[in-house]
C-alpha positions, 0 to 999 in steps of 0.5 A: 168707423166709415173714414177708417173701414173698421167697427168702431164704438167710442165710451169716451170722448173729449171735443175741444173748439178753437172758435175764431182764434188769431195769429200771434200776437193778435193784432189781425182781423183774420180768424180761424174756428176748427175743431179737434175731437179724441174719441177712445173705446178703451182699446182704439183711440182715434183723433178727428179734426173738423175745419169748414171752408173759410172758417180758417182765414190764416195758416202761419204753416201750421203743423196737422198731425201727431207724435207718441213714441219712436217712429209712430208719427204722423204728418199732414201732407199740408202740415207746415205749408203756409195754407189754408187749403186743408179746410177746403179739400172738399170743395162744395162740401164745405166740411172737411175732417181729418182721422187718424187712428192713435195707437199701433196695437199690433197683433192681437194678444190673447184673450182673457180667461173668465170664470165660466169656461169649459174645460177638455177632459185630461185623455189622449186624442179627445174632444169637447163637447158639442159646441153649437153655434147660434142660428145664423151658423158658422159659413166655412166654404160652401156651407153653413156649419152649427156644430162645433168641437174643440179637439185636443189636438190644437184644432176646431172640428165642424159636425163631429169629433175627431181624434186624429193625432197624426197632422197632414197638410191640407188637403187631406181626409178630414174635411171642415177641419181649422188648425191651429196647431195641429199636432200630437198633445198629450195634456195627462198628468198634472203637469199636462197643461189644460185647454179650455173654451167659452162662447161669446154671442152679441147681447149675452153679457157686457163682456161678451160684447167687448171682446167682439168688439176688441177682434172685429177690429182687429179682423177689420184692420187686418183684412181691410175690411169693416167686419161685425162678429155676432158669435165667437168661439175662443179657445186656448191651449195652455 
């Protein structure tokens, strides 16, 4: 998590040593001790080589780096130069590592929907139920917002319903309003489509847990940032 400034928490991982190792065709006295780890959470896998000062005593210009598809590839500035450098990049740390995050997710696709969710009534112009957030509050601007509501319309109100149907560019007369797509809905009839919504809170269930996970990584690499979501609110127009 430090090394690629996300949040990051592995379910699986596989470390493999290559423990005083020679050259082909293993007549030298030079030997080199490194080791490669693949750690994985399901979602993000990431690849982490560990080398020590003087534990790598021959290069031969070696290749650092990895290849999945296409154009996702990526090559060690000293890959394929004949060095041993790469293990004593740290001077007196003695230690050195090397990260590379494996899989190019892309945007984030939409989030699965669970047995428990809440739907919006079938009306015009209408609005969820109140939606309050757990005790740390949701900062929007200057302030800490607890009430939240789901509106037809394609947005999320803070402190109260609104039914405005008539978008506006920001600003406007409604303040502590997020718009997804905010627009004149009309979800009547059995062909209207549906909106529904759900809660995740950090230690509530299983699922919940990973899902904050699965976009706090996302917000993280998207901002350049390492961000943890303790409560989310996910909502979806269908």
């Amino acid at each position: 998590s430090n090394s690629q400034q996300t949040v990051f928490s592995g379910s699986w991982m596989l470390v493999a040593t290559w423990d005083q190792v020679k050259a082909f065709p293993g007549n030298s006295a030079n030997t080199n001790t490194f080791q490669g780890i693949l750690i994985t959470n399901g979602w993000r896998s990431y690849a982490v080589f560990t080398y020590k000062c003087g534990l790598l005593e021959w290069s031969g210009g070696a290749t650092i780096g990895f290849y999945a598809e296409g154009d996702f590839y990526m090559n060690h500035p000293l890959s394929g130069v004949n060095s041993t450098q790469i293990a004593c990049v740290n001077g007196d740390l003695l230690w050195s590592n090397v990260v590379y995050s494996l899989n190019d997710l892309g945007p984030l696709p939409f989030l699965p929907k669970s047995s428990t969710v809440s739907y919006l009534p079938k009306v015009l112009d209408g609005a969820s139920e109140r939606i309050d957030t757990n005790e740390e509050g949701f900062p929007f601007g200057n302030s800490k917002q607890y009430q939240i509501y789901v509106g037809t319309n394609g947005y999320f109100s803070f402190g109260r319903p609104l039914s405005a149907h008539q978008p506006s560019p920001f600003p406007n007369a409604y303040k502590f309003l997020v718009a997804a797509f905010w627009a004149d809905i009309d979800i009547r009839g059995d062909d209207g489509g549906e909106i529904y919504y759900q809660v995740h809170s950090r230690g509530s269930k299983s699922v919940s847990d990973e899902l904050l996970d699965e976009v706090s990584v996302f917000v993280s690499n998207s901002q350049q940032t390492v961000f943890s979501g303790s409560w989310m609110l996910v909502a979806t127009w269908d």
